[in-house]
C-alpha positions as a printed NumPy array, in Angstrom:
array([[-20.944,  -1.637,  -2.332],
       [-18.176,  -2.926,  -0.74 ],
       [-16.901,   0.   ,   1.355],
       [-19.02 ,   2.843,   2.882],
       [-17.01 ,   5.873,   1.147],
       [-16.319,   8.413,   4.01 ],
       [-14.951,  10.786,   2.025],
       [-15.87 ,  12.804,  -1.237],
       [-13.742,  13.526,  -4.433],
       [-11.492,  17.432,  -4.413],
       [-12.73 ,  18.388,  -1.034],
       [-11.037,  19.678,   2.429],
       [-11.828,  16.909,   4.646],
       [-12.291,  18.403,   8.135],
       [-11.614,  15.405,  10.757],
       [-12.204,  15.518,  14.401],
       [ -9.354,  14.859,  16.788],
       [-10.423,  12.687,  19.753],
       [ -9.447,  13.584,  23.249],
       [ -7.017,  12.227,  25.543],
       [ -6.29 ,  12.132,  29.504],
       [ -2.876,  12.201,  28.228],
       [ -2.333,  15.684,  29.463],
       [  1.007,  15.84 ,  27.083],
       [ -0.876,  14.938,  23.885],
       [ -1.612,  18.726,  22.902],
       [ -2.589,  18.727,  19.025],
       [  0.2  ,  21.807,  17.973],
       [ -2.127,  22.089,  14.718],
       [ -4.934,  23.419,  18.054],
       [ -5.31 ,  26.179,  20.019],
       [ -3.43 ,  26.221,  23.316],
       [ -5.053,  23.933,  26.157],
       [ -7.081,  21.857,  23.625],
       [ -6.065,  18.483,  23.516],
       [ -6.719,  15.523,  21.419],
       [ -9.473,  13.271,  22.648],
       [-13.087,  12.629,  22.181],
       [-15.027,  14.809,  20.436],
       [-17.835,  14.602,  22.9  ],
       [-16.112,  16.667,  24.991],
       [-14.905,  15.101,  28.079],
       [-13.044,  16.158,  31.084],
       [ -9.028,  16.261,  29.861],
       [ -6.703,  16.588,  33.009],
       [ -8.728,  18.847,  34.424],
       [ -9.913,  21.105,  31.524],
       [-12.153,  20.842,  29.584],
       [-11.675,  19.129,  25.718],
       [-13.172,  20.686,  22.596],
       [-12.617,  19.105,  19.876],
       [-10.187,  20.696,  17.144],
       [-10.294,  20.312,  13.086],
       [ -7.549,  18.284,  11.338],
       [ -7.86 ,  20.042,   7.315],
       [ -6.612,  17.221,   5.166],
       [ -6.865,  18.477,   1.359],
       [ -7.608,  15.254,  -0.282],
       [ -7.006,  16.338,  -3.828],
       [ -9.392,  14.441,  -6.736],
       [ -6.326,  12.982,  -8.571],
       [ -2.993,  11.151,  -7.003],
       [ -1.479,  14.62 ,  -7.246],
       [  0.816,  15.956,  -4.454],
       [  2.905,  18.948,  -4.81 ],
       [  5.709,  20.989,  -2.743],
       [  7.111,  24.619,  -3.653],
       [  4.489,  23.943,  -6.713],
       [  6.799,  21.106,  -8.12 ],
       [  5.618,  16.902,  -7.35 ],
       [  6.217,  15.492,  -4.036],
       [  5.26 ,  12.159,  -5.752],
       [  7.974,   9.296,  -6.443],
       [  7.59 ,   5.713,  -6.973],
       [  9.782,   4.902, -10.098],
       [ 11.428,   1.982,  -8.564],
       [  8.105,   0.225,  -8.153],
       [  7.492,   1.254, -12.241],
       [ 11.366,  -0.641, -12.764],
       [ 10.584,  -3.653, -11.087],
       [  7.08 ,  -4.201, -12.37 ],
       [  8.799,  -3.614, -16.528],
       [ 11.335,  -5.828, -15.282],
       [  9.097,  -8.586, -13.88 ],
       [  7.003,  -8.171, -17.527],
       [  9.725,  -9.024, -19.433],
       [ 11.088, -11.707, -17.283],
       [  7.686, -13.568, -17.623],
       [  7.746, -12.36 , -21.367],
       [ 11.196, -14.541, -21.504],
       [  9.745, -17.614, -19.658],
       [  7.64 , -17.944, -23.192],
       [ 11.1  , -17.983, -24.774],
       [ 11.926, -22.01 , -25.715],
       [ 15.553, -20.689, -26.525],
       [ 16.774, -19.244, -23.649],
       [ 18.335, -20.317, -20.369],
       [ 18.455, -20.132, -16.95 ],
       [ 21.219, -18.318, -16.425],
       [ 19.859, -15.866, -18.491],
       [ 16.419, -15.802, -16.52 ],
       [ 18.194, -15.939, -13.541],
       [ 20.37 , -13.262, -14.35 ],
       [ 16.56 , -10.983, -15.063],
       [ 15.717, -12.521, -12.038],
       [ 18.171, -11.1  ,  -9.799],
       [ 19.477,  -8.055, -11.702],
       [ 22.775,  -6.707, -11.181],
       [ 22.935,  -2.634, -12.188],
       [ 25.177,  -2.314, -15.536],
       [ 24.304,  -6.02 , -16.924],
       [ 22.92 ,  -6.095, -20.308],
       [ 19.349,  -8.528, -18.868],
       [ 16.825,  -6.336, -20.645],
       [ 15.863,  -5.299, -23.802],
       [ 15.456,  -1.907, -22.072],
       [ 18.647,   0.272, -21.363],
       [ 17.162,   2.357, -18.452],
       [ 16.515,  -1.109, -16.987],
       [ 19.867,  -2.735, -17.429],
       [ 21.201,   0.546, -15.921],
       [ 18.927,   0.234, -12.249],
       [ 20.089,  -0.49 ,  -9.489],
       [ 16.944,  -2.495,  -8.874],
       [ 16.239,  -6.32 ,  -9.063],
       [ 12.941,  -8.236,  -8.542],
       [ 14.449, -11.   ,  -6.419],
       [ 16.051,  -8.618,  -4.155],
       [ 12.061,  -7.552,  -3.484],
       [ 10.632, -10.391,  -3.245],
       [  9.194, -11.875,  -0.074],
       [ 11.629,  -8.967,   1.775],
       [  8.437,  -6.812,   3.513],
       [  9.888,  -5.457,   6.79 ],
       [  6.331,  -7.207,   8.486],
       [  7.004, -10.329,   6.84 ],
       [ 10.152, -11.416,   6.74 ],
       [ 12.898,  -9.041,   8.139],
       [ 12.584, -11.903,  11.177],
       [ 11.809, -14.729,   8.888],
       [ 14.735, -15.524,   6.526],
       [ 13.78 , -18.931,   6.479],
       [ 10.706, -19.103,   4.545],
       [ 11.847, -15.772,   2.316],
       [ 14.746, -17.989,   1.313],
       [ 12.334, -21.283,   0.666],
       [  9.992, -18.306,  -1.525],
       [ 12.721, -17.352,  -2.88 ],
       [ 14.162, -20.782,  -4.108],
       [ 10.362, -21.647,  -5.642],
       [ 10.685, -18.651,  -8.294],
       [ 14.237, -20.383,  -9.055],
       [ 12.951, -23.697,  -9.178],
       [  9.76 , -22.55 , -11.502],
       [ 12.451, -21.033, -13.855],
       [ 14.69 , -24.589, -14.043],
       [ 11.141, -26.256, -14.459],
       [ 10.761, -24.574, -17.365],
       [ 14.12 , -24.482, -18.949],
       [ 14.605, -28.515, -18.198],
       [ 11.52 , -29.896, -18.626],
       [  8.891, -27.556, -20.685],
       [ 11.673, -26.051, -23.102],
       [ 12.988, -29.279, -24.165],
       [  9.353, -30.301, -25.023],
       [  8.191, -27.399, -26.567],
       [  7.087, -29.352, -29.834],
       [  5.495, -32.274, -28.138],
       [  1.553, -32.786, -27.101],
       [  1.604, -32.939, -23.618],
       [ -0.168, -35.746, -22.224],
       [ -0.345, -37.241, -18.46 ],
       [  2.889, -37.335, -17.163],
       [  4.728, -35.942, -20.29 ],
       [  5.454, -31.96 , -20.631],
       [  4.49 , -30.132, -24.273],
       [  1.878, -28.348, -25.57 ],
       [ -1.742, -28.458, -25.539],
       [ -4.401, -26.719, -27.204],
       [ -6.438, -24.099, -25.233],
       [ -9.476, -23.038, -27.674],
       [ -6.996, -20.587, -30.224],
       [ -4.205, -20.775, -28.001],
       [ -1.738, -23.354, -27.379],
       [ -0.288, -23.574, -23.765],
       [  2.915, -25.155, -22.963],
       [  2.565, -27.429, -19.648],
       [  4.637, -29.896, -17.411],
       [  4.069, -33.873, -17.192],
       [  1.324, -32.452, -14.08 ],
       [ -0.193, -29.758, -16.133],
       [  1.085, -26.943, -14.921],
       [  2.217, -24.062, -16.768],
       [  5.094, -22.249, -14.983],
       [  5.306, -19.282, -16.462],
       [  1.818, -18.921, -15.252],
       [  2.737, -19.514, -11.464],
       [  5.596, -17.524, -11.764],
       [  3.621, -14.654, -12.87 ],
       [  0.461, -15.392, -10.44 ],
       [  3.055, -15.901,  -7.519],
       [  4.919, -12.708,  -8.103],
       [  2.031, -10.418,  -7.459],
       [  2.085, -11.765,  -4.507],
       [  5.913, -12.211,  -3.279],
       [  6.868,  -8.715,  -4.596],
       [  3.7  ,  -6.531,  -5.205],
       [  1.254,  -7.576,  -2.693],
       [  3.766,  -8.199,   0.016],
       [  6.07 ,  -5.107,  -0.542],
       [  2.756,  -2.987,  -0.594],
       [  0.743,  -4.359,   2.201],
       [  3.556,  -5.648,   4.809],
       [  6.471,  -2.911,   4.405],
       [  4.951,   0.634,   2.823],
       [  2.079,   0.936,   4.091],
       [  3.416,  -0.602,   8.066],
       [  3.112,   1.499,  10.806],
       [  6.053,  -0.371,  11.888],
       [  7.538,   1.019,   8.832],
       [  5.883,   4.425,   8.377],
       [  6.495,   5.518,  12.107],
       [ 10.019,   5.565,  12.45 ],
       [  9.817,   8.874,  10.001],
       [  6.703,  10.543,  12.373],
       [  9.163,  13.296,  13.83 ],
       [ 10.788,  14.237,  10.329],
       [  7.029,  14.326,   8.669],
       [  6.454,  16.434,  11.592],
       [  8.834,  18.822,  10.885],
       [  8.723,  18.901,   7.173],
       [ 12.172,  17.27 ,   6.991],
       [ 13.16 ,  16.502,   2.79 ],
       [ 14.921,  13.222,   1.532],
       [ 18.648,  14.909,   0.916],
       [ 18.13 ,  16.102,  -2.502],
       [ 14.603,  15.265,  -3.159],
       [ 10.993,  16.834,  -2.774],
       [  9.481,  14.649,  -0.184],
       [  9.835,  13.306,   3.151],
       [ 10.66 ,   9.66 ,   3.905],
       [  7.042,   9.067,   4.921],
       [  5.395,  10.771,   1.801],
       [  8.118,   8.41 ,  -0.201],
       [  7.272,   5.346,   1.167],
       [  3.222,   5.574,   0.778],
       [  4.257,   6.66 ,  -2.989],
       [  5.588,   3.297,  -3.344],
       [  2.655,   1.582,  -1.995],
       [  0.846,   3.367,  -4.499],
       [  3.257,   2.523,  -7.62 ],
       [  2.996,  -1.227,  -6.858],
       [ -0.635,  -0.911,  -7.705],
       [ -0.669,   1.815, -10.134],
       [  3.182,   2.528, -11.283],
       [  2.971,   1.52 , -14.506],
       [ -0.715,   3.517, -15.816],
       [ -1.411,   5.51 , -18.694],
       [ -2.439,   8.208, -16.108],
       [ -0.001,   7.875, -13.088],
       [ -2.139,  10.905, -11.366],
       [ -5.783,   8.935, -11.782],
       [ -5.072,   5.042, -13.079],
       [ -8.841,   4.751, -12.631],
       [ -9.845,   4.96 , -16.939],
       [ -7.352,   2.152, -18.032],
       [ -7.529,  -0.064, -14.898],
       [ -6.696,  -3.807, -16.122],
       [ -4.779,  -3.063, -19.286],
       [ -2.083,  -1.106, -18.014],
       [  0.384,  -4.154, -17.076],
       [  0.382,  -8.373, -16.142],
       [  0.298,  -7.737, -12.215],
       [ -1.564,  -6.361,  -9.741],
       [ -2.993,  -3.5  , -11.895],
       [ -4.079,  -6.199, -14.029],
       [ -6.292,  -7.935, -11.476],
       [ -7.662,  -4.861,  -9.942],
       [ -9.025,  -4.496, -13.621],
       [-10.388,  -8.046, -13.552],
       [-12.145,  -7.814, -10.389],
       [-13.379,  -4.132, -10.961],
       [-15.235,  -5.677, -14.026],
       [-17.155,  -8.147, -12.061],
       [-20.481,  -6.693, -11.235],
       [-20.565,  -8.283,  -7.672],
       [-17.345,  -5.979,  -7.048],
       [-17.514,  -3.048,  -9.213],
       [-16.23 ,  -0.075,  -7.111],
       [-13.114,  -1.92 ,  -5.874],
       [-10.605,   0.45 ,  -8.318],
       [-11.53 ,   3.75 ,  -6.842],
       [-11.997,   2.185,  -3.235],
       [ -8.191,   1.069,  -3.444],
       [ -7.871,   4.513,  -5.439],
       [ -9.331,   6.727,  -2.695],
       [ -7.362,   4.929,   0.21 ],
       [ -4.235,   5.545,  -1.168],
       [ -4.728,   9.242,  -1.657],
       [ -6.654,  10.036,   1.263],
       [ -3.535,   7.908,   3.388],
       [ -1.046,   9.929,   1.575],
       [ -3.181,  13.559,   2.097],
       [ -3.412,  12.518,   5.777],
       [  0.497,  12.489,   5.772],
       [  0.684,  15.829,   4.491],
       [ -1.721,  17.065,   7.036],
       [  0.283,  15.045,   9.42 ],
       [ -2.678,  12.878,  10.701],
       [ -1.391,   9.579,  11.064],
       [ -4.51 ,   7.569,  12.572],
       [ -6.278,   8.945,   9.212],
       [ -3.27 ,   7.097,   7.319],
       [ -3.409,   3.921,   9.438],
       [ -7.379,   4.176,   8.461],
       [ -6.613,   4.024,   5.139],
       [ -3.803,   1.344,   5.086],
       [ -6.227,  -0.934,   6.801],
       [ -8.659,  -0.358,   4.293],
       [ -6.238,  -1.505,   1.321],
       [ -4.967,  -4.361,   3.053],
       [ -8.775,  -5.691,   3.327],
       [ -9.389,  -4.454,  -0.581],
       [ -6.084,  -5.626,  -1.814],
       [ -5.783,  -9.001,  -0.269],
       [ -9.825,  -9.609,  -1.603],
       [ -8.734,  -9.242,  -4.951],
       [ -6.126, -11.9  ,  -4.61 ],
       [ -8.91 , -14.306,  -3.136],
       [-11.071, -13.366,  -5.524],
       [ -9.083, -14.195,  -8.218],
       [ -7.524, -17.583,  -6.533],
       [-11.434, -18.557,  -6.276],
       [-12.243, -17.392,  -9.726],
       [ -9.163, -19.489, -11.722],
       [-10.03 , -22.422,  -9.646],
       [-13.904, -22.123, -10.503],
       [-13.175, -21.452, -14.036],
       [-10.522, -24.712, -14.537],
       [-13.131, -26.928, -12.54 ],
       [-16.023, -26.093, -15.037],
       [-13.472, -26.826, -17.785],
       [-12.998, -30.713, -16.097],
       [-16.673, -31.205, -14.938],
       [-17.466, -32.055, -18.531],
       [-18.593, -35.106, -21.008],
       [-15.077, -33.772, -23.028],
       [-12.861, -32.401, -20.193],
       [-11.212, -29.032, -21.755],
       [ -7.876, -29.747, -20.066],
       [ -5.752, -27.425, -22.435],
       [ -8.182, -24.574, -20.652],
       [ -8.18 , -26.135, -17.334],
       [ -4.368, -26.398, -16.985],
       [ -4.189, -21.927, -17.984],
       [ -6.689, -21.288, -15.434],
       [ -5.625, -23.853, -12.47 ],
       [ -1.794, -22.96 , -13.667],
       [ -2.929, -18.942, -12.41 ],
       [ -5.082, -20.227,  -9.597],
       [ -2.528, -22.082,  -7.997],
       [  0.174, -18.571,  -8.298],
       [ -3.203, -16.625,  -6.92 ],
       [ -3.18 , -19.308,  -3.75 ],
       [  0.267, -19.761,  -3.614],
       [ -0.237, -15.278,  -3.254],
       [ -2.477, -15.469,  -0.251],
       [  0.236, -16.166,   2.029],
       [  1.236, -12.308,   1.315],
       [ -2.467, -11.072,   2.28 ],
       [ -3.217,  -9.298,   5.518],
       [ -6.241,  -8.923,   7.437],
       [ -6.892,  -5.807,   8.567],
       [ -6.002,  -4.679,  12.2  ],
       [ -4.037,  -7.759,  12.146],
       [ -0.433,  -9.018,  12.023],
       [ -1.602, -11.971,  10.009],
       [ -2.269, -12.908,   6.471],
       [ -5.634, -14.688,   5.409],
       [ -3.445, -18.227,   5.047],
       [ -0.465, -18.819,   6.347],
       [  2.667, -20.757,   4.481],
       [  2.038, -23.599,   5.97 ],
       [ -1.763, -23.495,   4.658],
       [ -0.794, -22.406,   1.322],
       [  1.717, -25.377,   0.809],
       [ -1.271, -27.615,   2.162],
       [ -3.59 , -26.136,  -0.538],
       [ -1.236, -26.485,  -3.443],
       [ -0.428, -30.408,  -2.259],
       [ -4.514, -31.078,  -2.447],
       [ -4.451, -29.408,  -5.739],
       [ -1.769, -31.961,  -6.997],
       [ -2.429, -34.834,  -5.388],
       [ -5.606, -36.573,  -6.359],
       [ -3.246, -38.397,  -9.173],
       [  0.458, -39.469,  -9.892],
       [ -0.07 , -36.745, -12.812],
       [ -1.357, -33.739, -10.603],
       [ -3.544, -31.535, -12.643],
       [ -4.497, -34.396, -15.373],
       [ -5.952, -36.001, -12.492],
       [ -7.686, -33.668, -10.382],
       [-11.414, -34.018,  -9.122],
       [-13.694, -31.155,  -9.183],
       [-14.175, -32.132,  -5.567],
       [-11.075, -30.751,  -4.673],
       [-11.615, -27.668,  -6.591],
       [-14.505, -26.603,  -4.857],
       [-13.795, -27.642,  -1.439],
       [-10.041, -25.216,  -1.898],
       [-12.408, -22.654,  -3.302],
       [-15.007, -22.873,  -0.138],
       [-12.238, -22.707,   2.089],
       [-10.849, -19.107,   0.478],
       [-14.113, -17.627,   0.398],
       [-15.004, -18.896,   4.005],
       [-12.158, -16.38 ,   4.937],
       [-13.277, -13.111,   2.943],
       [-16.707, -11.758,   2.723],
       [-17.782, -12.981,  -0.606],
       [-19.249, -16.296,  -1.753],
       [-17.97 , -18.877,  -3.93 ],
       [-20.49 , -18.015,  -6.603],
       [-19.833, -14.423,  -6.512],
       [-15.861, -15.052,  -6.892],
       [-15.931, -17.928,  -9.99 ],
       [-18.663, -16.066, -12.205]])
């Protein structure tokens, strides 16, 4: 399968610390004089190194507990995901506004935006989230205010120019609706469909992003190593800062499931994001396993925190960034694939080619929030995102009406080239 899985289900996981000729890097979990280094046993300083056993309890369910009540928190990941579902639930609204979306957008705490009072009463907002990782773009405030203004602009797109056309058949160069086998889909004058890329882009901006460049960052994570150390609480809450932080790693992925403890059984249905596509991917056989590989990294990073290993955590984070940012490729691949064979026909199914291209072009315009592991860098780049959206739009004056399966495939080689599946595997 994808990942070699090191480590089995509701087991004590006994790791090895390595040695060190850094005669002040005593393990305090060891025995006086041994010191962390390599197992084989090598001269340390002068004495010699046996190796000494790290217990991690690496529970079988996401369950973490302190003075027998949870150590576990990520609710303000489960807010901003309900929030972001019923913004995207309003972009299907012809008679609402953009100060209204807006307003969802960038919530203000008290302000009546949502249909649900515990969200109109958070202090949370998606926009605030959005393209804000600490990796990312606490040095970059230039492109997170250009990702920012692209979520605006998608909600004025449709408000000004899909809204007002809501009745009309679309046709090149005009916005309205088109059929989509027993749907009906509600495009721009170039096909798109922005509520679409709004959704598709947001697992990227807030979800991906916030998980893979801020809470899972050593960058991040490290400057709380001496309070995990000593066991030091959150002022009035049951974990430490570290503990919290992986927590809301996890809850981007998993905050909103049936089962917050094991998300595993309802993968896929559980909301519109990220959890979604885990589901999608999981059911492909060429990457079943993926779930309870991004399942067992998260809780084997957050046991390692409680046993205080930290290069078992960084282990771990590496391993979601790979698993994470494949599903977005996978899925960028997959819409693109799927909206091509819906072109590359005697009767071109453009009503179906416009949904799928519409969430392959969010799923690229996500890649830019990837990260390879053991790397500072995501798959693509902005700048090669941007140049992969332009391609997608401009074979024609009418952008998605006139796009050649050509381009389709060549964008879809080009994704795949930089994972470790094939085209064929990703668009089946």
């Amino acid at each position: 399968m994808l990942l070699k899985r090191l480590f089995v289900l509701g087991i004590t996981v006994g790791l090895i610390a390595s040695c060190s000729n850094d005669d002040s890097g005593v393990n305090p979990t060891c025995s006086d004089g041994i010191q962390n280094g390599d197992e084989t046993g090598v001269d340390c300083g002068g004495s010699a190194c046996e190796p000494c056993q790290i217990a991690i309890e690496n529970p079988t369910t996401y369950v973490f507990e302190r003075n027998s009540e949870s150590s576990v928190s990520f609710g303000g990941q489960t807010t901003r995901i309900l929030m972001s579902q019923e913004i995207i639930d309003k972009l299907k609204d012809e008679t609402t506004n953009k100060e209204v979306l807006n307003a969802m957008f960038a919530h203000v705490e008290g302000e009546d935006d949502f249909s649900d009072p515990d969200l109109n009463a958070s202090d949370k907002s998606v926009r605030g989230k959005t393209a804000a990782s600490f990796d990312f773009f606490s040095n970059n405030a230039t492109d997170q205010a250009l990702i920012r203004e692209d979520f605006g602009g998608w909600i004025e797109t449709q408000v000004d120019v899909v809204f007002p056309n809501w009745n009309t058949a679309a046709v090149a160069g005009t916005a309205g609706q088109i059929a989509d086998g027993g749907s009906t889909r509600y495009v721009t004058g170039k096909g798109l469909e922005m509520n679409q890329v709004f959704n598709k882009s947001l697992i990227g901006a807030l979800m991906v992003d916030q998980m893979l460049n801020n809470y899972i960052s050593s960058d991040v994570l490290d400057q709380f190593e001496e309070a995990n150390d000593d066991g030091t609480l959150v002022d009035g809450k049951n974990y430490t800062d570290m503990e919290h932080d992986w927590d809301e790693a996890y809850g981007y992925a998993f905050g909103t499931a049936q089962d917050l403890a094991d998300p595993r059984p309802t993968i896929g249905d559980d909301d519109s994001f990220l959890n979604k596509y885990i589901g999608r991917v999981e059911g492909d056989d060429d990457f079943a396993g993926i779930a309870d590989d991004i399942f067992q990294a998260l809780k084997l990073g957050r046991a390692a925190i409680v046993a205080k290993d930290y290069t078992v955590r960084n282990e771990q984070a590496e391993i979601i960034r790979e698993l994470i940012s494949k599903v977005i490729g996978i899925r960028a691949v997959y819409y693109l694939q799927q909206g091509k064979n819906a072109i590359d026909q005697a009767t071109p199914q453009y009503g179906t080619a416009f949904h799928d291209l519409s969430e392959g072009y969010g799923f690229i315009y996500s890649l830019q929030f990837t990260r390879k592991p053991n790397s500072n860098d995501p798959y693509f780049t902005k700048a090669e995102v941007d140049a992969f959206l332009t391609d997608l739009m401009d074979d024609g004056d009418n952008g998605l009406w006139d796009v050649a399966p050509a381009t389709l495939e060549t964008i879809s080689q080009s994704i795949a080239d930089e994972f470790d599946f094939t085209v064929a595997q990703a668009g089946s």
